[in-house]
C-alpha positions in Angstrom: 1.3 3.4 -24.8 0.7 -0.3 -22.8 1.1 0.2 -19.0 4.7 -1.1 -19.2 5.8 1.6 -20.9 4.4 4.0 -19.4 5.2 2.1 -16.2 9.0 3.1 -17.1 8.9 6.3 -18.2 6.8 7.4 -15.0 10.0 6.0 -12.8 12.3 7.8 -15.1 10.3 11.2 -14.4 10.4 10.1 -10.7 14.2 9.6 -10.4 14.7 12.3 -12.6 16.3 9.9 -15.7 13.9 11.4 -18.3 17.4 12.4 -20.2 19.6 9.6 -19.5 19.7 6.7 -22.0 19.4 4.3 -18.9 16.2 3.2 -18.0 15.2 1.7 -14.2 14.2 -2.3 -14.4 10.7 -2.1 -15.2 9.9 -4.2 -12.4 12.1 -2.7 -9.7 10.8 -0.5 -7.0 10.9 3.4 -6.9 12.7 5.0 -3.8 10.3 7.8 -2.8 13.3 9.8 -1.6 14.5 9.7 -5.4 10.7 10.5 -6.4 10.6 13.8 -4.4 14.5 14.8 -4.1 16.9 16.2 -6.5 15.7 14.9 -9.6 15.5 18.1 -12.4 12.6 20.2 -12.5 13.7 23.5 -14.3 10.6 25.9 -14.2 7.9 24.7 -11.5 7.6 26.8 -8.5 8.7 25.9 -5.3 7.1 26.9 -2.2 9.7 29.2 -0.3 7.0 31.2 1.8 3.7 30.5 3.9 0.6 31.7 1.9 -3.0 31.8 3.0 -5.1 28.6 2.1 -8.1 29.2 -0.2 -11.2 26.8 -0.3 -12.1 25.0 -2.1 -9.7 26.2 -4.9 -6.9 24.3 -2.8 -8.6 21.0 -2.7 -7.9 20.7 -6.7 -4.8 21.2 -8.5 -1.5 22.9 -8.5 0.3 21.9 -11.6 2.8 25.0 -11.6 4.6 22.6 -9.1 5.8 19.5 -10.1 4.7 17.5 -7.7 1.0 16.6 -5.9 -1.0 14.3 -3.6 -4.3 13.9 -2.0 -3.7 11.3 0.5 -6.7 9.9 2.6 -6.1 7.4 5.4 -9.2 5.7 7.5 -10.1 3.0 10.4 -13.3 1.7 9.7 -15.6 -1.4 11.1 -18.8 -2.9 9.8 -22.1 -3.3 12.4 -20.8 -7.4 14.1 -17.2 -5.4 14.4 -15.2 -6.1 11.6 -12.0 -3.9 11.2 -10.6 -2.5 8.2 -8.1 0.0 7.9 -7.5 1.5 4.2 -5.3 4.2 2.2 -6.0 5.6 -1.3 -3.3 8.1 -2.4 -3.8 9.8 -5.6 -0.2 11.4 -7.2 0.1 14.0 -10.2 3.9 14.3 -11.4 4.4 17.1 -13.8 6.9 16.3 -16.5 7.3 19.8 -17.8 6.7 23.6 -16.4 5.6 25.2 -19.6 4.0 22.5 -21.8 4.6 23.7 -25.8 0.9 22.6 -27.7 0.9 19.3 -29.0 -1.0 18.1 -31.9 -1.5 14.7 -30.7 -4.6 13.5 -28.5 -1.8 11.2 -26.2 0.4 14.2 -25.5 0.3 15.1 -22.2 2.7 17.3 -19.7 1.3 15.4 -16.8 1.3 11.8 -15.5 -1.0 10.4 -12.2 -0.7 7.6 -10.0 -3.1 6.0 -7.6 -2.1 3.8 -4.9 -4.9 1.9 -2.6 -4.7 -0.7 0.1 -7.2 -2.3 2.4 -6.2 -4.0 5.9 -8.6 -6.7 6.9 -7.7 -6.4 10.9 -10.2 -10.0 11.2 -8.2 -11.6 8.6 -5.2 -10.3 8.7 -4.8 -9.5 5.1 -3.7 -6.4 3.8 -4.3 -6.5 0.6 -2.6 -3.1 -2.1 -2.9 -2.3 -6.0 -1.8 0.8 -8.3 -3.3 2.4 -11.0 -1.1 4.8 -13.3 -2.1 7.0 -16.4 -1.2 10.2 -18.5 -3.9 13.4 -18.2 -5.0 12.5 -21.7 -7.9 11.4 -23.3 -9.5 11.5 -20.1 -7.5 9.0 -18.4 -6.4 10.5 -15.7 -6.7 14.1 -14.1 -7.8 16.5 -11.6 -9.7 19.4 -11.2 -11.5 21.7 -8.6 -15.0 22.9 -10.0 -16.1 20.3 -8.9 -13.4 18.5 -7.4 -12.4 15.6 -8.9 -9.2 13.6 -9.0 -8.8 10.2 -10.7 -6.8 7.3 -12.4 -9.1 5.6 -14.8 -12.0 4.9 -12.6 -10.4 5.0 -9.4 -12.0 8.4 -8.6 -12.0 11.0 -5.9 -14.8 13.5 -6.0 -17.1 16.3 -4.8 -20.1 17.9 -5.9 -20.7 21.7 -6.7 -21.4 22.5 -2.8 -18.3 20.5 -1.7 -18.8 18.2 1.1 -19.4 15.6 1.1 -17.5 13.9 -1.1 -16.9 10.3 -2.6 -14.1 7.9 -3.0 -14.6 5.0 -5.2 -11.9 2.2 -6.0 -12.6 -1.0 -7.4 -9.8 -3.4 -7.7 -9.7 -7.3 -8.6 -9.9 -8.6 -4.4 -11.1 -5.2 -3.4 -13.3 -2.2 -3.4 -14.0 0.8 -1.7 -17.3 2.6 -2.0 -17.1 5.9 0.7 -18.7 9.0 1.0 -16.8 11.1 3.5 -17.9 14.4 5.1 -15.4 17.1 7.1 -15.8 16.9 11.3 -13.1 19.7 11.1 -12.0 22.3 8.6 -8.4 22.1 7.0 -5.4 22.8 9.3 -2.3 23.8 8.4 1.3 22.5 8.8 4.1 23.6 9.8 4.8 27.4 9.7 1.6 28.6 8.2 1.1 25.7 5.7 5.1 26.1 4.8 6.6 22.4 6.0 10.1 22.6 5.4 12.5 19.4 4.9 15.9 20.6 4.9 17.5 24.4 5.7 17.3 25.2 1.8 15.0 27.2 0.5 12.3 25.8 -1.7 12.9 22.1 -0.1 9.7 22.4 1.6 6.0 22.3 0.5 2.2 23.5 1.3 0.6 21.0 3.5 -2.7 21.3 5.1 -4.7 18.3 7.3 -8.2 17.6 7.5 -7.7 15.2 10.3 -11.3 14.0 11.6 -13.5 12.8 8.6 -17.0 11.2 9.4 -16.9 8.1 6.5 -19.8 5.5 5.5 -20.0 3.3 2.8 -18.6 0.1 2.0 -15.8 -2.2 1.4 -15.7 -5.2 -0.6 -12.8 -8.2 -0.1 -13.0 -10.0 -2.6 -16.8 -10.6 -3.0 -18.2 -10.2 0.0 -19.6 -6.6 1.0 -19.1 -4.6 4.6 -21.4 -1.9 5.1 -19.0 0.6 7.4 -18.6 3.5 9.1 -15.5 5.4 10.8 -13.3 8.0 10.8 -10.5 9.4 7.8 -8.0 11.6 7.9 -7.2 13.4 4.7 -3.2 15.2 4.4 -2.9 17.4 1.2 0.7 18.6 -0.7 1.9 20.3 -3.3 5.8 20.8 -3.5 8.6 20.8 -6.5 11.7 19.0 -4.9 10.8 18.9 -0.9 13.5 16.6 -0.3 17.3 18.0 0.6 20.0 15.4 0.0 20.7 14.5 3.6 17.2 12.9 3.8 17.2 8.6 3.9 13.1 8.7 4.8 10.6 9.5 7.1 8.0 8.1 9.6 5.2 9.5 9.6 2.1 9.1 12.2 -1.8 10.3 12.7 -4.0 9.8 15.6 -7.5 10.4 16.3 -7.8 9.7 19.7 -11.4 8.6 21.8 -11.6 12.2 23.8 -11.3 13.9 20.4 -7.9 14.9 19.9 -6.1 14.4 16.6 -1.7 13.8 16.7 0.7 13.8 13.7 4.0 13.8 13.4 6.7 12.8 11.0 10.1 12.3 11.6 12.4 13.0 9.1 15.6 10.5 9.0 18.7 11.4 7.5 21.6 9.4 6.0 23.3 8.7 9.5 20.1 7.8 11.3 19.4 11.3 13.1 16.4 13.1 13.0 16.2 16.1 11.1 15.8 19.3 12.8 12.8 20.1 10.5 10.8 17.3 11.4 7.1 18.6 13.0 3.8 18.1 13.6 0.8 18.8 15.4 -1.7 18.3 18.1 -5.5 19.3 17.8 -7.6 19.6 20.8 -11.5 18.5 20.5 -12.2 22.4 20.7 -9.8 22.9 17.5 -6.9 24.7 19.3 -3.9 23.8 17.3 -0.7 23.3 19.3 2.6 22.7 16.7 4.8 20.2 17.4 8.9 20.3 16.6 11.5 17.6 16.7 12.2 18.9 20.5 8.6 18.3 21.6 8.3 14.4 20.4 10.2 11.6 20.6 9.5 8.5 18.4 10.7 5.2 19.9 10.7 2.1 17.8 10.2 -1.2 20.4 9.5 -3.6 18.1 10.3 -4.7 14.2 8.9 -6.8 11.3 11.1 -8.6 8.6 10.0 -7.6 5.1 10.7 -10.7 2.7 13.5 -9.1 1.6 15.2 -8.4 4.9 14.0 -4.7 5.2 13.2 -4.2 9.3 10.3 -2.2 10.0 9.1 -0.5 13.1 5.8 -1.6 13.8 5.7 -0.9 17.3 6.1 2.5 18.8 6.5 4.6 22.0 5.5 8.1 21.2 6.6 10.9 24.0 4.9 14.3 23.4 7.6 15.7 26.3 6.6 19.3 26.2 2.4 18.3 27.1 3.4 15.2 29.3 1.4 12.7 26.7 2.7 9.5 26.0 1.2 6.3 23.9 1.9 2.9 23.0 1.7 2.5 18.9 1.0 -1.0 17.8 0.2 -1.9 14.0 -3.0 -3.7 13.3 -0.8 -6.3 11.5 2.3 -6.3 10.8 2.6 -7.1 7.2 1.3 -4.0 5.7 3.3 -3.3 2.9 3.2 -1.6 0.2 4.7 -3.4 -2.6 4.2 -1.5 -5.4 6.1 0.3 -8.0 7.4 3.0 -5.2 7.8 0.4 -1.9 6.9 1.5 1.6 5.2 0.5 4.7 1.8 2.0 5.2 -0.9 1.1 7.8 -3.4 1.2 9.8 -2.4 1.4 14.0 -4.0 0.9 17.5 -2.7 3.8 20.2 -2.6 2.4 23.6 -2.3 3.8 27.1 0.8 3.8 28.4 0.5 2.4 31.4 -2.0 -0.2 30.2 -3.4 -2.4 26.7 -6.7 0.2 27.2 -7.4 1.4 23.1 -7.1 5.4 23.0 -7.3 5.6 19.7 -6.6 4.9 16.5 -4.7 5.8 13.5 -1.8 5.2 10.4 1.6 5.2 10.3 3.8 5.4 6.6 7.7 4.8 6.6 9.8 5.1 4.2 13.4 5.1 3.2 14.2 1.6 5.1 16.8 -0.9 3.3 17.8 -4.7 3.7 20.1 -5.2 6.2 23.7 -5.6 5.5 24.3 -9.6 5.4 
């Protein structure tokens, strides 16, 4: 099956069409509320209670739920002070629970998707590709001993002892060459590793951070190489329908901040613009003490927008209030056109955190929204 195809039948799994007789436009966008809503998924598990993290056999797979991501986000800068921010995002999508045995090599139960961007701050380029395969034939896949995930040779991977580990991506203006190593061992979110979207039970899903990552390596634009080195932040998930109905998008924000503490928080934004009373996140002191975050302990105030081309407003400038520890930054993306415009469409980028009384860099970081539309005309 040519990419087109499978192209299509990846966005009907997503908005759960696999049984209609419509198919999406092949070259229209994928809402990632539709991707990880209500769409059918009869016999995958749903996560409905904390449970204990295991390492490593939770860095690999989960495919009794239907859906999966290892997501790694990074700021990093070359020796004269180059800047480049970058995301890789690596997707499986189950297409069913209980696969029946197949006598064909193409058959598969599974699909993957890789997304990948790279933000030249000195350029101002942000330059984005996708990669998307069946688990067949080697293709495509993921496992745990040892960990490795990957979409043709897009590849994320570990050795027998773990860290560190190595992300490699090679597309036609860019490349990424990084070996990244854990500062800090995986956190969990929300209640226990149980982040809850909605006040239904099973819309919620296991989600554990790794949110300081020492990372060397290189990046290539185009052909010219950057030897680099910086920090990552690496967000794991694993969920079968995490969505409720009442969900438009989300906004969704990591620090790592110059005395060594690590922020995230996403908003969750519903139909009528309010924020969702499950929306949460975290702050990690340089000593490791995890202090959770809910909706009443952050505000997120948009002060400034950029126009997508087609007339979709993005907030790309932030004030973010942690009320109940008395912190407060200024977040500013590192350019402003960072979108993602891919087969699923979203804003996803790298972000300077200011002080709030002043332009002085705290930190850095990367923001992902979601869920915006064009204006009304």
């Amino acid at each position: 099956m040519g990419c087109r195809p499978l192209r299509n039948l990846i966005a009907m799994v997503l908005t759960g069409l696999a049984a209609c007789s419509q198919t999406p436009p092949p070259d229209a966008p994928i809402r990632v509320t539709d991707a990880l809503g209500e769409a059918p998924a009869e016999g995958f598990a749903r996560a409905l209670a904390p449970r204990p993290f295991v390492f490593p056999a939770d860095h690999g797979p989960h495919p009794d739920f239907r859906n999966e991501w290892w997501y790694l986000t990074g700021n990093l800068a070359d020796d004269q002070g180059h800047r480049f921010g970058y995301q890789v995002t690596f997707f499986r999508i189950g297409l069913q629970a209980h696969p029946a045995p197949r006598s064909s090599h193409w058959a598969t139960s599974q699909v993957f998707l890789a997304h990948a961007a790279v933000t030249d701050m000195n350029a101002r380029r942000h330059l984005a590709a996708e990669r998307f395969s069946r688990e067949a034939l080697g293709l495509a896949g993921a496992r745990v001993a040892p960990l490795r995930v990957w979409v043709d040779d897009w590849t994320l991977s570990a050795s027998e002892a773990g860290f560190p580990w190595t992300l490699r991506v090679d597309d036609q203006h860019f490349a990424l060459d990084l070996e990244i190593s854990a500062l800090r061992p995986p956190v969990p979110q929300g209640q226990d590793g149980l982040s809850r979207r909605s006040d239904q039970p099973g819309n919620a899903s296991y989600y554990y951070s790794i949110t300081r990552l020492r990372t060397a390596g290189a990046v290539r634009i185009d052909e010219e190489d950057h030897p680099v080195s910086g920090l990552s932040w690496l967000d794991r998930e694993w969920a079968t329908r995490p969505l409720g109905p009442r969900l438009a998008g989300w906004d969704w924000l990591s620090l790592q901040l110059n005395d060594g503490t690590d922020f995230m928080f996403y908003r969750l934004r519903e139909h009528d613009g309010s924020t969702a009373p499950q929306s949460a996140g975290l702050l990690l002191s340089k000593d490791g003490t995890r202090q959770p975050l809910s909706v009443d302990d952050v505000a997120l105030s948009p002060v400034r927008f950029w126009t997508a081309p087609d007339g979709t407003r993005y907030p790309v400038a932030w004030t973010v209030d942690v009320r109940s520890l008395g912190k407060r930054w200024r977040v500013e993306a590192a350019l402003d056109d960072q979108l993602m415009d891919l087969g699923v469409r979203y804003w996803e980028g790298a972000v300077r955190a200011l002080g709030p009384e002043s332009a002085d860099l705290v930190g850095r970081g990367y923001l992902e929204m979601t869920g915006y539309e064009p204006s009304a005309k």
